[in-house]
C-alpha positions as CSV (number, residue, x, y, z in Angstrom):
1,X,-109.4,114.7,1.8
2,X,-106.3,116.0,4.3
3,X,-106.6,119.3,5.7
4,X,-104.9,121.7,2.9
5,X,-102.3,124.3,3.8
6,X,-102.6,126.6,0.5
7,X,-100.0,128.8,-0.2
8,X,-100.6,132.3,-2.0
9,X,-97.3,134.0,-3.4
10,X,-99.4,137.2,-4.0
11,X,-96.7,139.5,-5.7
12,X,-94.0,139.8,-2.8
13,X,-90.9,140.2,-4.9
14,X,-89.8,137.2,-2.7
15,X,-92.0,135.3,-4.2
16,X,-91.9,136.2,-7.9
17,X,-90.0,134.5,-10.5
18,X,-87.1,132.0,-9.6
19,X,-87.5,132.7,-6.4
20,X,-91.2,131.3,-6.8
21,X,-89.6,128.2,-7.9
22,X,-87.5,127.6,-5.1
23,X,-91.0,128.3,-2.7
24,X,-92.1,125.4,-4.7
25,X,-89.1,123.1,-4.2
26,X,-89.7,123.6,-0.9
27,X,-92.8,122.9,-0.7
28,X,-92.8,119.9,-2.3
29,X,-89.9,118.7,0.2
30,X,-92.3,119.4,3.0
31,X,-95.0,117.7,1.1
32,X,-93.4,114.5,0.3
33,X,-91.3,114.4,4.1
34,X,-94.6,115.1,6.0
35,X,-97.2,113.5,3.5
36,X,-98.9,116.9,3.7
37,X,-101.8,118.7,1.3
38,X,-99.7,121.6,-0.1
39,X,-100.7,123.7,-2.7
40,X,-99.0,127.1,-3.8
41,X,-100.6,130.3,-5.8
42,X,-98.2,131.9,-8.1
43,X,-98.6,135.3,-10.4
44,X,-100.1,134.5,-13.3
45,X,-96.5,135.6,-15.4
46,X,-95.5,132.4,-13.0
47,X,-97.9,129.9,-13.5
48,X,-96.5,128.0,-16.7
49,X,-92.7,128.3,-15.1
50,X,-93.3,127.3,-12.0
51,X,-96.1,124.3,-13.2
52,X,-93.6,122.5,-15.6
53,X,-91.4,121.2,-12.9
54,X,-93.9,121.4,-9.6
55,X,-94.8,118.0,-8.4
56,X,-97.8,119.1,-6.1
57,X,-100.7,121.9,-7.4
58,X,-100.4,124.9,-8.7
59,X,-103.9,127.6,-8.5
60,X,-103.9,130.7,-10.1
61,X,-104.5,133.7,-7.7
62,X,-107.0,135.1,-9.7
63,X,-109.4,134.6,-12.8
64,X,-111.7,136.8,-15.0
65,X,-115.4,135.4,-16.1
66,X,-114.6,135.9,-19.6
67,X,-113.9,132.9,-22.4
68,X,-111.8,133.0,-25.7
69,X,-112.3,136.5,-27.9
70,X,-111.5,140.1,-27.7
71,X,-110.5,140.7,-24.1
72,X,-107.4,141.7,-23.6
73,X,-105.7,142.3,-20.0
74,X,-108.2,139.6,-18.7
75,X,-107.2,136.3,-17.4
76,X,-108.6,133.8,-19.3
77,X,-109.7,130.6,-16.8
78,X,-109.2,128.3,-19.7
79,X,-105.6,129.7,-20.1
80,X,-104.6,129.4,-16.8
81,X,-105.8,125.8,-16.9
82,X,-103.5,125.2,-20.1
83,X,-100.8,126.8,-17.7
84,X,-100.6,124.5,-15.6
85,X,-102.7,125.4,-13.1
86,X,-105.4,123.1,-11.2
87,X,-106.9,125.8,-9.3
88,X,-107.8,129.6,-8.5
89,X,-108.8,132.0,-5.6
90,X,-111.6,134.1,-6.1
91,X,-112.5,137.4,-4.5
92,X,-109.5,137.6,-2.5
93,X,-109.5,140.3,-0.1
94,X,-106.8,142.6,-2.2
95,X,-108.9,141.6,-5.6
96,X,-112.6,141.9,-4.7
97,X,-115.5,140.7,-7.3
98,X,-119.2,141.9,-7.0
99,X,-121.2,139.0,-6.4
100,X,-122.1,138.3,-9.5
101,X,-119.3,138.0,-11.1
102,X,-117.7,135.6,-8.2
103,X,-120.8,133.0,-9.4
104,X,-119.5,133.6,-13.0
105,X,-116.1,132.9,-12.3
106,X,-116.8,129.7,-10.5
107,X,-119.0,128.3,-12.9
108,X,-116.6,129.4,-16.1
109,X,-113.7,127.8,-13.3
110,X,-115.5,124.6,-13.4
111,X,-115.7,124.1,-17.4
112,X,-112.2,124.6,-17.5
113,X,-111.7,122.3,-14.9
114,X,-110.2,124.3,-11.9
115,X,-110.7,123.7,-8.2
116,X,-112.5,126.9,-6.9
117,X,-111.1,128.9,-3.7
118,X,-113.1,132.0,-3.0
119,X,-112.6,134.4,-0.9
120,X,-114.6,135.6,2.2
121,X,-114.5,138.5,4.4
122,X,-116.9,137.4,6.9
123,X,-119.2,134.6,7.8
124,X,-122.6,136.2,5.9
125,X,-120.4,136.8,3.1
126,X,-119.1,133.3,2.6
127,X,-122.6,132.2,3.0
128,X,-123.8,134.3,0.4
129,X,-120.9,132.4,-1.4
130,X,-121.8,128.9,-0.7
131,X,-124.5,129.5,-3.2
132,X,-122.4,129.1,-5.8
133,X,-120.8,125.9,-4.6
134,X,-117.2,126.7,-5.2
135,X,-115.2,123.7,-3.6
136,X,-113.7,126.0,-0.8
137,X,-114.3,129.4,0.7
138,X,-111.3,131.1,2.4
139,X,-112.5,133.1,5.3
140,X,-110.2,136.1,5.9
141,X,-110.7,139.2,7.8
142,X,-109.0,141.8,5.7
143,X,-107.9,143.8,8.9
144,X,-105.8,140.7,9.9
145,X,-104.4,140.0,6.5
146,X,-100.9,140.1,6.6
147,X,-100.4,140.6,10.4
148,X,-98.6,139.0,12.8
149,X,-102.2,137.9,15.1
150,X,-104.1,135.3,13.7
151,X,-107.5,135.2,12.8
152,X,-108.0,131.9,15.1
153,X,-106.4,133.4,17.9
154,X,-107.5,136.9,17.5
155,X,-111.5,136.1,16.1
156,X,-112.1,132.4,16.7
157,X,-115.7,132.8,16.4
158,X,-115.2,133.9,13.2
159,X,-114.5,130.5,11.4
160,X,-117.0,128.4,13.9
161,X,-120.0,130.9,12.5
162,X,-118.0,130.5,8.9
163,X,-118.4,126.8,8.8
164,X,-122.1,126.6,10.3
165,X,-123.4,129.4,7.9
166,X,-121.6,127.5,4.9
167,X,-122.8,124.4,5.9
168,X,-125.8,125.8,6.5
169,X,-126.6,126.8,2.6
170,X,-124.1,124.5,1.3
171,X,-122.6,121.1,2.8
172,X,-120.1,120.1,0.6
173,X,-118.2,122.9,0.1
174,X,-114.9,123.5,2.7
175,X,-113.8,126.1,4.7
176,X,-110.4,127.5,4.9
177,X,-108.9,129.8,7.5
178,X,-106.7,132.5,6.6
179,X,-105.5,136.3,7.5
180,X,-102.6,136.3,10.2
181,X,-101.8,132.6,10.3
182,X,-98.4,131.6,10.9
183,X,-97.4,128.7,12.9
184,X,-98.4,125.6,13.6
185,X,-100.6,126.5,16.9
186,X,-102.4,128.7,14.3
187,X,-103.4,126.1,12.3
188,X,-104.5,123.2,14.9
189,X,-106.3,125.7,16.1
190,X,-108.5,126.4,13.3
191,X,-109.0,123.0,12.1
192,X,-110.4,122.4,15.8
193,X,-112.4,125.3,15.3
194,X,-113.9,123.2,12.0
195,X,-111.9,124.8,9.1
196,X,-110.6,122.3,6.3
197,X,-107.4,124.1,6.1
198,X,-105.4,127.2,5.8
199,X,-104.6,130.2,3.4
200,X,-101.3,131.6,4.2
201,X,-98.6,134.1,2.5
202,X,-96.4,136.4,3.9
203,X,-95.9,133.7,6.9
204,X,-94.0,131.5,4.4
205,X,-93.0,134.0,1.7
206,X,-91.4,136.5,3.5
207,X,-89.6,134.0,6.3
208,X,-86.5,133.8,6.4
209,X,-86.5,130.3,5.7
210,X,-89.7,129.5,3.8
211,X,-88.9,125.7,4.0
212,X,-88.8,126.0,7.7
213,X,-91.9,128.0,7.7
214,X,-93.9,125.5,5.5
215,X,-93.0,122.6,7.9
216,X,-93.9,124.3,10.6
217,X,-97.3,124.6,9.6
218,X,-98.0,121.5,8.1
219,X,-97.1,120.3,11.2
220,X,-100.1,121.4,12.6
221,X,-101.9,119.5,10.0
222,X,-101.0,116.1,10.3
């Protein structure tokens, strides 16, 4: 599989709505010019609009471990999955789960068929994680989150320890990099540190030119 450069829209008004779409579009120019692995995480509200046209995945950036019934305000995996959507984070940093609920929502993710991202903020916790063999765990320091240092330039030993304790308890599942990344040297630098990929955000949403952005860092993974 190639090295993934995920894309999480969070809600940045920049990123919500039709201007969610055009993050898309440009991703999937970047994509198809640089035969890259993009994906991008919209707001739920977004999921359906944005999915109908996208050409490359969408995840959702969030799911509850509930099924069909009396739960209202919750966020149904299986409805994501009619959505649109062909993945989810878990636990991110700015929506933390207790641990047992993270190994309900990857299980209930997998019989609605979603590809699994959770959320680590350190290398115990993502091993703790890898337990539940979710397909990827994002490891992302939440004081770096959203800064302009990277977590591979600022922490480096942070994803090397990531990857050996995940592999460790759990071989097949991937490690992501994310919290600070935002240019190309960020990501070589992580996928020579052993990460699969990247989780990124404001980097792309909040540029000035997120097409520019995206190609910048996919750059760095092909």
């Amino acid at each position: 599989m190639k090295p993934l450069l995920l894309i999480n829209l969070k809600t940045y008004e920049q990123g919500t709505g039709s201007k969610a779409e055009k993050i898309v579009e440009a991703s999937e120019k970047v994509a198809k010019k640089m035969k890259a692995n993009i994906v991008v995480a919209p707001q739920t509200a977004d999921i359906f609009r944005v999915s109908e046209k996208a050409k490359i995945p969408v995840y959702a950036q969030h799911i509850d471990p509930v099924g069909p019934g009396s739960n209202t305000g919750w966020t149904l995996p299986l409805a994501v999955k009619r959505a649109g959507a062909t993945g989810t984070i878990i636990n991110h940093s700015e929506h933390r789960l207790v641990s047992k609920r993270i190994g309900e929502c990857v299980r209930m993710a997998k019989d609605a068929g979603l590809v699994t991202v959770c959320c680590a903020a350190n290398p115990k916790k993502a091993a703790s994680i890898a337990k539940f063999s979710p397909d990827f765990i994002a490891v992302e320091p939440p004081y770096l989150i959203g800064g302009n240092v990277s977590v591979s330039e600022a922490r480096p030993e942070i994803i090397t320890k990531t990857v050996d304790a995940v592999k460790s308890v759990n071989p097949r599942v991937k490690v992501l990099c994310g919290a600070g990344i935002h240019s190309r040297k960020d990501v070589e630098k992580s996928l020579e540190l052993g990460a699969s990929g990247v989780l990124v955000a404001s980097g792309v949403v909040k540029a000035k030119s997120p097409q520019k952005a995206i190609e910048d860092l996919a750059g760095g993974l092909v």
